[in-house]
N, C-alpha and C positions, 0 to 999 in steps of 0.2 A: 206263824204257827202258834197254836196253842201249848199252853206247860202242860207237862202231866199233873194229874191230879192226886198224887202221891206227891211223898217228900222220898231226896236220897237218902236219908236218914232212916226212915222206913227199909226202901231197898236194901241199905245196907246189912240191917238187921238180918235180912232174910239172906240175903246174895253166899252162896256157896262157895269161899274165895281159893282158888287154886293154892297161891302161894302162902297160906296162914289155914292151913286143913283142921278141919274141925267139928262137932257133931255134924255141922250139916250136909259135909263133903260124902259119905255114902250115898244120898239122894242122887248122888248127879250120880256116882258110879252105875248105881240103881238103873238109873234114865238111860245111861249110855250102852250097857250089855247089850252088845248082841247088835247095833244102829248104827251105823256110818254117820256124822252128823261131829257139828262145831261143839264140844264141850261149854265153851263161854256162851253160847246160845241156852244152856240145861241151864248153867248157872245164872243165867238173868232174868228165865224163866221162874225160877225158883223164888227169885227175888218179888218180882212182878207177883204172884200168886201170893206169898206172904203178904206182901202190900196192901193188897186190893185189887188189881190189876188181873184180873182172870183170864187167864190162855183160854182160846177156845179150844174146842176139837179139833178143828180143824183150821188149820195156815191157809194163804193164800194158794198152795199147792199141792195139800197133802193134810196127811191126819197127822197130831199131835200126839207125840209119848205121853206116858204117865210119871210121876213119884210114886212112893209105894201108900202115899196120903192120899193119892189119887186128883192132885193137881193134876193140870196139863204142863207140857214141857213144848219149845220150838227144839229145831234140832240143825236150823241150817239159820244166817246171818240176816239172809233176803226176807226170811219170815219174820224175823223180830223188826224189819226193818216196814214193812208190811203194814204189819199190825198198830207200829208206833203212828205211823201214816195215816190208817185208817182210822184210829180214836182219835187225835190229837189232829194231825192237818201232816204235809208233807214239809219237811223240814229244806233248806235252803242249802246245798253244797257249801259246806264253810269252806272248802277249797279254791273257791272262783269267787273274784271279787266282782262288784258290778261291773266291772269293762272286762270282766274276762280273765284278767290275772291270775293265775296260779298264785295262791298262798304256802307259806311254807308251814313246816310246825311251831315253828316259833308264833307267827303271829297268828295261828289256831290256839296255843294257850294262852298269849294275850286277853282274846275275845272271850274265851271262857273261864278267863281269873275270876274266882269270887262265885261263880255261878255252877251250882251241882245240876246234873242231870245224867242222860243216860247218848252214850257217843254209839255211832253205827259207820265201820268205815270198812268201805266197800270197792271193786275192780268193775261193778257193774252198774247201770242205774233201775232204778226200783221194778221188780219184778221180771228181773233179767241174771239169770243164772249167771256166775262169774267164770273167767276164763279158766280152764284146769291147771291146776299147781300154783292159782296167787290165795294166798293166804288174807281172811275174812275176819272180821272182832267188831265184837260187841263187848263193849264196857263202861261201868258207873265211872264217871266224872264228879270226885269229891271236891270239885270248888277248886283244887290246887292242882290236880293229875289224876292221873286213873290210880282206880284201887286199889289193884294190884301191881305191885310195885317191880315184879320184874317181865315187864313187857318192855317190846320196841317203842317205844312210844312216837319217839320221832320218825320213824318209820311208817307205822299205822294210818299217823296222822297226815303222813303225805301219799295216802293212799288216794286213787282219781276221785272218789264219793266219801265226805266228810261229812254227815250230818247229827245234827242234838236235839233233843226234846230235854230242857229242863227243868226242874222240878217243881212243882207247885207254890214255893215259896218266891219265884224269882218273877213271874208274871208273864205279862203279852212280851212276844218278840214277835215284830214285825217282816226280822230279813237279817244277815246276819251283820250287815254293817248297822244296825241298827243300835247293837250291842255298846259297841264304840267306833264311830267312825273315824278315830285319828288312829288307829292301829291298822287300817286297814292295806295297810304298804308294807308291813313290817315281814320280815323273811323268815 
């Protein structure tokens, strides 16, 4: 896969953070009135558009909300998951090692120590609606954890679809053992 072509640093800037509310957090409320749809999707949106990173109109399934700046907004997991896919290349289940392995969370932040990007973790695979009532996240990966500091985190990340795009600074990945392959057993 290809990095994105943004830095988190950028993201961050822009990113609407639930748990630290702050001028930017009306935009998502803004996005969200009235929509059925992931919050943390408005808010990555948000971030993406500040960036550089322009929503289109249209998801892979649907049309895309507004801000009141008149960015575009995703509003469902699969779409940011989608979109990352289609600019960049399709990212590698960090949950399954090459023989197959389930990884756990522990050795999903191993692999991603030190390396910022944007985490998509998933009950379904790409362009496959998720089962009803499991719970979908999208969130900036600052090098150390996710951004937002009060998630499951260990939870999320043993979700069955694990995947990263990161950020422009960190370069080609090839696959996810590629990253570090002596971590790749780690639980």
């Amino acid at each position: 896969m290809n990095p994105m072509d943004v830095s988190a640093d950028s993201l961050i800037n822009y990113y609407a953070r639930r748990d630290k509310k702050d001028g930017k957090w009306p935009d998502v409320e803004f996005a969200m009135r009235g929509v059925p749809g992931t919050p943390c999707c408005v808010q990555m949106s948000r971030g993406f558009c500040g960036a550089g990173l322009i929503v289109p109109s249209r998801s892979w399934s649907r049309a895309t909300g507004k801000f009141p700046n008149g960015w575009r907004t995703f509003y469902s997991v699969d779409e940011v998951e989608v979109f990352l896919a289609e600019k960049y290349g399709d990212s590698d289940n960090l949950r399954t090692d090459e023989n197959g392995k389930q990884r756990g969370a522990g050795a999903i932040k191993s692999m991603l120590n030190g390396i910022p990007g944007v985490l998509v973790m998933r009950h379904a695979s790409i362009r496959k609606y998720p089962p009803p009532h499991k719970f979908e996240h999208t969130e900036i990966w600052d090098g150390q954890g996710f951004l937002q500091k009060d998630m499951a985190v260990d939870s999320l990340l043993e979700s069955p679809y694990v995947k990263f795009w990161p950020d422009k600074t960190y370069g080609w990945i090839s696959g996810p053992d590629s990253i570090d392959p002596s971590i790749s057993d780690l639980a």
